[in-house]
Backbone bond lengths (Angstrom), bond angles and torsions (degrees), N, CA, C in turn:
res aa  C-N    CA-C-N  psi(-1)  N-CA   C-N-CA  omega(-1)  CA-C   N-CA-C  phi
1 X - - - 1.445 - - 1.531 108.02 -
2 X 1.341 113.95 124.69 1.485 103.32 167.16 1.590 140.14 -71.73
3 X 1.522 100.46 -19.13 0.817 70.06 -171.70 1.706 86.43 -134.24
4 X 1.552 134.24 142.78 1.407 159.43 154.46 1.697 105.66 -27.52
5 X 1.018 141.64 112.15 1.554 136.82 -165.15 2.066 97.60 -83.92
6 X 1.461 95.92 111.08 1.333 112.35 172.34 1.516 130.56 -73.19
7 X 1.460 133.21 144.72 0.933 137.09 168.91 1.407 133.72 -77.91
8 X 1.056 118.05 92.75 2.153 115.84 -157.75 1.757 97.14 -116.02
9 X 1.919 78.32 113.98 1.738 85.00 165.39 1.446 101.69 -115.17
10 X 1.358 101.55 153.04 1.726 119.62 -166.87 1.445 101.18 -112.86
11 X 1.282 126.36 134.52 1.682 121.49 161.20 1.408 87.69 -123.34
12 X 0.975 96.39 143.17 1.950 123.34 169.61 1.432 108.09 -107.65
13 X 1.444 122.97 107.83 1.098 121.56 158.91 1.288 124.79 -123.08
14 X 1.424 136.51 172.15 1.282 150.09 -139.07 2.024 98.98 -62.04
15 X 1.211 96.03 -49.72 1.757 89.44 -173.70 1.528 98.66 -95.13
16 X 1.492 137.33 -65.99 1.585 134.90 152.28 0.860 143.48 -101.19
17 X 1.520 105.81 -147.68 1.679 107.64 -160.28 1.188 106.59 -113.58
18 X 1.395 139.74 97.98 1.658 118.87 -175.39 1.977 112.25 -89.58
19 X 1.826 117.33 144.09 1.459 90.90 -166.94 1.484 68.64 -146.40
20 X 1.579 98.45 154.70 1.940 103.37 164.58 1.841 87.03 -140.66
21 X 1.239 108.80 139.97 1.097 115.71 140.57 1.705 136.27 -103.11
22 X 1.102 120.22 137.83 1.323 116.99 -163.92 1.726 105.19 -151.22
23 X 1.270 98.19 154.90 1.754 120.78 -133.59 2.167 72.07 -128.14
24 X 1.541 97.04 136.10 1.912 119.69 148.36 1.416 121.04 -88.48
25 X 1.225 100.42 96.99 1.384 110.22 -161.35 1.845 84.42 -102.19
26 X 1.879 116.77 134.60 1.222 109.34 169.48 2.166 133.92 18.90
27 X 0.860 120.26 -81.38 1.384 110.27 165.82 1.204 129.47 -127.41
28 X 1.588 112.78 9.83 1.452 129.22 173.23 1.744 118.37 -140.88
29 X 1.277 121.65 169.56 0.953 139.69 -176.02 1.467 98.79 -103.44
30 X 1.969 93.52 137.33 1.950 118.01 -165.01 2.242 101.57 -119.14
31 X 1.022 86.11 90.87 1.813 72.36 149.10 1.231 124.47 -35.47
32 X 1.079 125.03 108.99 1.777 135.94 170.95 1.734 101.61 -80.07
33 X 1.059 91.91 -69.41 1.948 98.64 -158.98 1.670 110.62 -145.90
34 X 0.769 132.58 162.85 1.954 142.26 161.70 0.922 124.37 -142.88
35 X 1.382 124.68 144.72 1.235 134.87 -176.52 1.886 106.01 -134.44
36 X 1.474 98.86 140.51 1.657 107.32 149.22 1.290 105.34 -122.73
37 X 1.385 107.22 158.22 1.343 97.98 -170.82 1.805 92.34 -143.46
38 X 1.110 110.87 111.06 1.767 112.29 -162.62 1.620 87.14 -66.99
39 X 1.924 106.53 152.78 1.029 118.04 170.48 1.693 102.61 -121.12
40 X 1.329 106.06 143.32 1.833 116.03 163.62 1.544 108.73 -37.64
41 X 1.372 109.13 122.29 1.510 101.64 146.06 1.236 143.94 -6.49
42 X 1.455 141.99 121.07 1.002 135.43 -162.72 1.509 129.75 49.51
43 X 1.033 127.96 15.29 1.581 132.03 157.16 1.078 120.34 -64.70
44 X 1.314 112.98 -35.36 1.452 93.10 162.34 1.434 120.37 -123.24
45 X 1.200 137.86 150.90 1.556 127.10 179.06 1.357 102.72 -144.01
46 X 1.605 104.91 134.26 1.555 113.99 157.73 1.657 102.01 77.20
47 X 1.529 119.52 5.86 1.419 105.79 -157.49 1.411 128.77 116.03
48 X 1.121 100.23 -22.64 1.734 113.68 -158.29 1.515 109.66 -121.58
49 X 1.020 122.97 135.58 1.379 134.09 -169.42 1.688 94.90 -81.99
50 X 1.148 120.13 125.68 1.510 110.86 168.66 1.509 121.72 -86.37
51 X 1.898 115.03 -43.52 1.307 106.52 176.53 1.364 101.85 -118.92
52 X 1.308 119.08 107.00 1.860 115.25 179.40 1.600 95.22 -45.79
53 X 1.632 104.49 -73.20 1.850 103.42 -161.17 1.999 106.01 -31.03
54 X 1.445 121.81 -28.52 1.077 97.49 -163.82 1.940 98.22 -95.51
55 X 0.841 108.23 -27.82 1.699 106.25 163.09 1.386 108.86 -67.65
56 X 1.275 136.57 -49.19 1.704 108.64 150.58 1.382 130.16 -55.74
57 X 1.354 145.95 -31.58 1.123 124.68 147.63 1.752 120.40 -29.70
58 X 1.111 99.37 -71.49 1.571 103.05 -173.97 1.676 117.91 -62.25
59 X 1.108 92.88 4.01 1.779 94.02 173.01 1.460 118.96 -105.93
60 X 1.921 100.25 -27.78 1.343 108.09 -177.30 1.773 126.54 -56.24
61 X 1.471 99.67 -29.07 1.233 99.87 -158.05 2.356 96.57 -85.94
62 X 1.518 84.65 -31.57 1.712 86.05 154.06 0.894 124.93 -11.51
63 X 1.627 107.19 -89.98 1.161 153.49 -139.89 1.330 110.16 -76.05
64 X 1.641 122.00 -40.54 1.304 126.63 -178.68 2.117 110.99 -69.94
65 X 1.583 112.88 -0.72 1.009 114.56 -158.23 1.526 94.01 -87.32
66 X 1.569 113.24 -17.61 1.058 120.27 -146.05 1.620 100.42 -99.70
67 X 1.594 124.68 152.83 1.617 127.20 148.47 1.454 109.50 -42.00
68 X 1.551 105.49 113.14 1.808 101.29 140.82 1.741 111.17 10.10
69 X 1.503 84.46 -95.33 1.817 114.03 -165.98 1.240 118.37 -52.97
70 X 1.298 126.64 20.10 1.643 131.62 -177.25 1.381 120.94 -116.74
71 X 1.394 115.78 118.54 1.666 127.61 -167.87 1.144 110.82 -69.26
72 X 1.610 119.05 135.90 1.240 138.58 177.07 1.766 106.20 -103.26
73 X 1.661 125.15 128.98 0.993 137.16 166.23 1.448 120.48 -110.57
74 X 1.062 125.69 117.40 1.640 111.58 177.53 1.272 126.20 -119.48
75 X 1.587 120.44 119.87 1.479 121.28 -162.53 1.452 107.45 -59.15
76 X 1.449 138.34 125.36 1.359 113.48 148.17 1.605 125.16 -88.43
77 X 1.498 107.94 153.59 1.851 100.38 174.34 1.491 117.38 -63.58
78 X 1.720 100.83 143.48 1.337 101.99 -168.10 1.912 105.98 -55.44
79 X 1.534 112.48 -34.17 1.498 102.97 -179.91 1.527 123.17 -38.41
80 X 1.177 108.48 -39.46 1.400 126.65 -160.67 1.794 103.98 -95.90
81 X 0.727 106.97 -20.86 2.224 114.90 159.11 1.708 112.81 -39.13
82 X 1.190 124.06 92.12 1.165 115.40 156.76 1.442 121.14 -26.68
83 X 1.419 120.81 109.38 1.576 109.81 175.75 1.990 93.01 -133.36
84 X 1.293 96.30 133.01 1.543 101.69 167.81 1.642 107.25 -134.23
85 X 1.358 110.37 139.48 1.687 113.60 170.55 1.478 107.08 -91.21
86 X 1.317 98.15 123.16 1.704 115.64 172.34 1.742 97.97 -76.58
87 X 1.573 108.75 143.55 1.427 119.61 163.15 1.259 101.19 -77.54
88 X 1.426 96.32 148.04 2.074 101.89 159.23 1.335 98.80 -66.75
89 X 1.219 84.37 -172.09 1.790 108.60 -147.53 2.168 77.15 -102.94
90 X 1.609 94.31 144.74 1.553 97.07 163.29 1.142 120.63 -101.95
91 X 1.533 113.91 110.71 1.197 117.42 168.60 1.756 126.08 -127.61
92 X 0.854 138.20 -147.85 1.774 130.90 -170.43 1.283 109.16 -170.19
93 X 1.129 130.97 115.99 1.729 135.49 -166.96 2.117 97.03 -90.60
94 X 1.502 79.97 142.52 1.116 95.65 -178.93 1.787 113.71 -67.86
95 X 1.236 108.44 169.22 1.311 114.34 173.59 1.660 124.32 -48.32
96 X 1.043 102.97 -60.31 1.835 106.70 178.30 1.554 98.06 -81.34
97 X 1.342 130.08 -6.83 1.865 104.97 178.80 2.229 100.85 -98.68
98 X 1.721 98.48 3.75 1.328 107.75 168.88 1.911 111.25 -83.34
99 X 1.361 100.57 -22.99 1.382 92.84 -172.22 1.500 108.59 -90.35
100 X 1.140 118.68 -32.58 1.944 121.67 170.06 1.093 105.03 -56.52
C-alpha cells in the first residue's frame, strides 16, 4: 500500500481553511503535510458558513489530492457547540442527614 491512512483535522475559520494531516508513527504522532486554503470574503460570518456549495467548491479540489482511505475531522467553533445546563436533581434530606 502506498500510502499509511492519515489523520486530517480541518478548522474553518472566518477568512480560511486550516488542515494538518498527520500519520502514528510507532509511539508518537508525525506531521505529513498542511494546507491553508484562503477563503472569499464573507463566506463565512459570525461562525456560520453562508454558502456551503461555495465552501465545497473550495474544498473539492483539496480533496481530490487526497487517498480515498483518509479521515476527515472538522473543528467546529466553540460558539456554535450545543451547550445546555442540566438542573440538579430535586430532592430533600432527611431529618438526621440535616443534623451531620
Amino acid at each position: 500500500m502506498a500510502f499509511r491512512n492519515w489523520r486530517i483535522g480541518m478548522h474553518i475559520q472566518q477568512d480560511s481553511i486550516a488542515i494538518v494531516a498527520l500519520l502514528h508513527e510507532r509511539s508518537h504522532w508525525a506531521l505529513r503535510r498542511w494546507w491553508r486554503i484562503p477563503l472569499p470574503p464573507g463566506l463565512v460570518r459570525q461562525g456560520m458558513v453562508v454558502d456551503v456549495s461555495a465552501l465545497g467548491a473550495q474544498l473539492s479540489a483539496w480533496r481530490r489530492e487526497l487517498p480515498v482511505q483518509h479521515q476527515v475531522s472538522i473543528a467546529f467553533p466553540a460558539v456554535r457547540t450545543l451547550q445546555k445546563r442540566l438542573p440538579y436533581p430535586q430532592f430533600a434530606l432527611r431529618d438526621r442527614e440535616q443534623a451531620t
